[in-house]
DRENLO-35972 format. One record per residue (C-alpha): residue in three letters; x, y, z. Coordinates in steps of 0.001 Angstrom, whole numbers, padded with zeros to 6 digits, always signed. Layout:
# DRENLO-35972
ALAXYZ ...
END
This chain:
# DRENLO-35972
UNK+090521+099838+099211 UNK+088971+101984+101348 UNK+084975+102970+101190 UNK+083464+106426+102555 UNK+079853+107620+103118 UNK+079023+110458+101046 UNK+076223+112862+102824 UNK+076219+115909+100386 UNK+076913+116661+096797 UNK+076408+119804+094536 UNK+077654+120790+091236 UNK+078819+124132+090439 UNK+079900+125523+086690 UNK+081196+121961+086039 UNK+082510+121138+089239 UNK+081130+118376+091553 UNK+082117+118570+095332 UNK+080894+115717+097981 UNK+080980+116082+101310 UNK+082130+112588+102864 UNK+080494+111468+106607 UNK+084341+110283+107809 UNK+087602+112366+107014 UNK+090019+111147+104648 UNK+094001+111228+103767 UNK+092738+111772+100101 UNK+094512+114408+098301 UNK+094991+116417+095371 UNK+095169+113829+092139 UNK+093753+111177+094010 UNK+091230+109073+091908 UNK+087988+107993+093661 UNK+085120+106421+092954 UNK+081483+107750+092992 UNK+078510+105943+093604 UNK+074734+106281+094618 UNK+074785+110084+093799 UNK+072464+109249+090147 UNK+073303+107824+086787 UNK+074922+111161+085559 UNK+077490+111553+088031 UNK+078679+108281+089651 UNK+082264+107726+087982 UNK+085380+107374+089058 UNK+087321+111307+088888 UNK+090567+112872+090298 UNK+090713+114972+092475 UNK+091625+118672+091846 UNK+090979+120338+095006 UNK+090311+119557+098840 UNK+088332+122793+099739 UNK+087726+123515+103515 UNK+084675+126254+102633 UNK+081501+126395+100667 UNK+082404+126388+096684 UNK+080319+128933+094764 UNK+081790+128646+091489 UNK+084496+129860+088823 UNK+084845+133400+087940 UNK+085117+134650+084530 UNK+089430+133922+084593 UNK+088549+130296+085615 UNK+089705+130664+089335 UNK+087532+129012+092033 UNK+085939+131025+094078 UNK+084755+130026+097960 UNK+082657+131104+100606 UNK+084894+132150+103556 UNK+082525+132613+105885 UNK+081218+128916+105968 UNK+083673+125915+106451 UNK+082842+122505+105516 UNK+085060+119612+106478 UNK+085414+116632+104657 UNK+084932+117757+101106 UNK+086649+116618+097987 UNK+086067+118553+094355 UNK+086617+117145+090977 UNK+085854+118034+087618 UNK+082827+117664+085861 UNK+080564+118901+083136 UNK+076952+118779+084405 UNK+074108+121493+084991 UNK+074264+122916+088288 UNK+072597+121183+091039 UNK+072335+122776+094277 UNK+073924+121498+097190 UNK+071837+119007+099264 UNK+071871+115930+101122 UNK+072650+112023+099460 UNK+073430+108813+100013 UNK+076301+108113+098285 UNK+079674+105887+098517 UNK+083257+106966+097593 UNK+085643+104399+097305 UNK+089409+104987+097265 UNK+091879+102313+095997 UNK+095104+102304+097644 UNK+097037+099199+096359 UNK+100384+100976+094799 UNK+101703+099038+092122 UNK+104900+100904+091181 UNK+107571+097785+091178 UNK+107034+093607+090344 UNK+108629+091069+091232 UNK+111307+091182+088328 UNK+112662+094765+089267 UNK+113744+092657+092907 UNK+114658+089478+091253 UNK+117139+091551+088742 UNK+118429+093949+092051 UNK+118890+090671+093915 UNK+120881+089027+091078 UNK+118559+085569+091227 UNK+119187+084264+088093 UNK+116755+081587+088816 UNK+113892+082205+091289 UNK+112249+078989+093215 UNK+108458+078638+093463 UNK+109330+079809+097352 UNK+111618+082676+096151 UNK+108945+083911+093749 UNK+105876+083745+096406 UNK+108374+085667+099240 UNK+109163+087705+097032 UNK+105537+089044+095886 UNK+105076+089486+099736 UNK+108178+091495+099759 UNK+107223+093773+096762 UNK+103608+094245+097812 UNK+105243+095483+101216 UNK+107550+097464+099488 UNK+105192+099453+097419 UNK+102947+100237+100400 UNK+105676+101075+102126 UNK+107355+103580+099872 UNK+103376+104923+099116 UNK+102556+105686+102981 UNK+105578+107323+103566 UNK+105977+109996+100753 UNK+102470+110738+101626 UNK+103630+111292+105379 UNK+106352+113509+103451 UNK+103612+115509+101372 UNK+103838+113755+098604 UNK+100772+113263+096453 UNK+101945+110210+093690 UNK+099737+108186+091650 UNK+099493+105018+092549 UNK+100295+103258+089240 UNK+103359+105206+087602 UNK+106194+105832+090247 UNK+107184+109425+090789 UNK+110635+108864+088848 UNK+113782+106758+088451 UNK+115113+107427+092216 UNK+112002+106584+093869 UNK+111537+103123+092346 UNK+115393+102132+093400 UNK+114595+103196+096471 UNK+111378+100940+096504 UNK+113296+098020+094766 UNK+116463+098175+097512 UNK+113803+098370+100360 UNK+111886+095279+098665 UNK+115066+093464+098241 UNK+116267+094237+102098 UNK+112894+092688+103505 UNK+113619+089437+101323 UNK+117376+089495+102603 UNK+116285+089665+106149 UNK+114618+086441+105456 UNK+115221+083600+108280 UNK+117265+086097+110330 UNK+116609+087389+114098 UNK+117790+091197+113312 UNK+117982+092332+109636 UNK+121186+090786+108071 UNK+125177+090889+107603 UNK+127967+089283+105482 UNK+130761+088067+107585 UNK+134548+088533+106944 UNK+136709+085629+106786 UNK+137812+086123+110692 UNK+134049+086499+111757 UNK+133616+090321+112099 UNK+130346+091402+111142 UNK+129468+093690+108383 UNK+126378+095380+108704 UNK+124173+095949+105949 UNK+122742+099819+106346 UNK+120693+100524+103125 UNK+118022+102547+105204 UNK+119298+106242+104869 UNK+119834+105403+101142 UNK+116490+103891+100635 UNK+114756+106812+102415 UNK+116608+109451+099904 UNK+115886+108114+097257 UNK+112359+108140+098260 UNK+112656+111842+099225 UNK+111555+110957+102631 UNK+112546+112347+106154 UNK+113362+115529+104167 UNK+113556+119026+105546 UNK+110197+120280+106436 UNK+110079+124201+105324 UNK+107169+126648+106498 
END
């Protein structure tokens, strides 16, 4: 969880915008939390736009509309139906939750074929999934990803957060990730990573 300053708000044709003291890596369908700005708007919303100028309002086909001429950093804009207050100065708090929750423990125990998890198994194994999931989160953002935190993006990216939660348990008590061994002693490595990181849709092609 992460907690920002908020130093301006205004709301415009049912639109709030705040203006937050620090940057932040918050993006588009993002929920935050809004505090200390009064009774009527403090909530928690999602985000629907990370403007860079002033806002001025909606136009009569419902686009946004901006003022190019003045930039201001920092800003996040979410929905909501209020009266119009000008923009102005507050003291306010936004807080942004980060814990991703997309896999549990049984999605690892049932990759890693455990028909019978130990009270050690199960407590490594919550360290490995809570890894996992911030893991897989960080990086799809670094890809340009914007996922909710709760429900995984789809079917390939919770594999790919399942195999990469079931390699850090593996590793386990070893020196260097981990191998099988064939009968004469030549090791097999174990080389899930390029897998894990397509199905995550990460280290993709970056097009202009």
């Amino acid at each position: 969880m992460a907690d920002y300053t908020i130093t301006h708000r205004q709301v415009t044709d049912n639109y709030l915008v705040v203006q937050t003291l620090e940057g932040t890596d918050i993006g588009v369908g993002q929920s935050v939390t809004l505090a200390g700005l009064g009774a009527t708007l403090n909530g928690t919303y999602t985000v629907v736009e990370v403007p860079i100028y002033r806002y001025t309002g909606v136009d009569d086909e419902g686009d946004w509309l901006f003022d190019t001429e003045e930039i201001i950093l920092n800003q996040l804009m979410v929905a909501k139906t209020h009266a119009d207050v000008a923009r102005g100065p507050v003291a306010g708090t936004l807080t942004f939750t980060t814990s991703c929750t997309w896999i549990v423990n049984a999605d690892v125990v049932e990759w890693l074929g455990i028909a019978s998890a130990t009270a050690n198994d199960t407590a490594f194994i919550t360290s490995c999934v809570s890894a996992a999931n911030a893991y897989a989160y960080r990086r799809r953002r670094e890809a340009g990803y914007y996922d909710s935190l709760t429900t995984v993006p789809g079917g390939d990216v919770k594999l790919g957060t399942v195999m990469f939660a079931g390699s850090l348990y593996r590793e386990r008590g070893s020196v260097d990730s981990f191998a099988s061994f064939e009968q004469m002693g030549t090791p097999v490595p174990f080389g899930a990573n390029g897998q894990i990181n397509r199905l995550l849709g990460v280290n993709r092609s970056q097009v202009a």
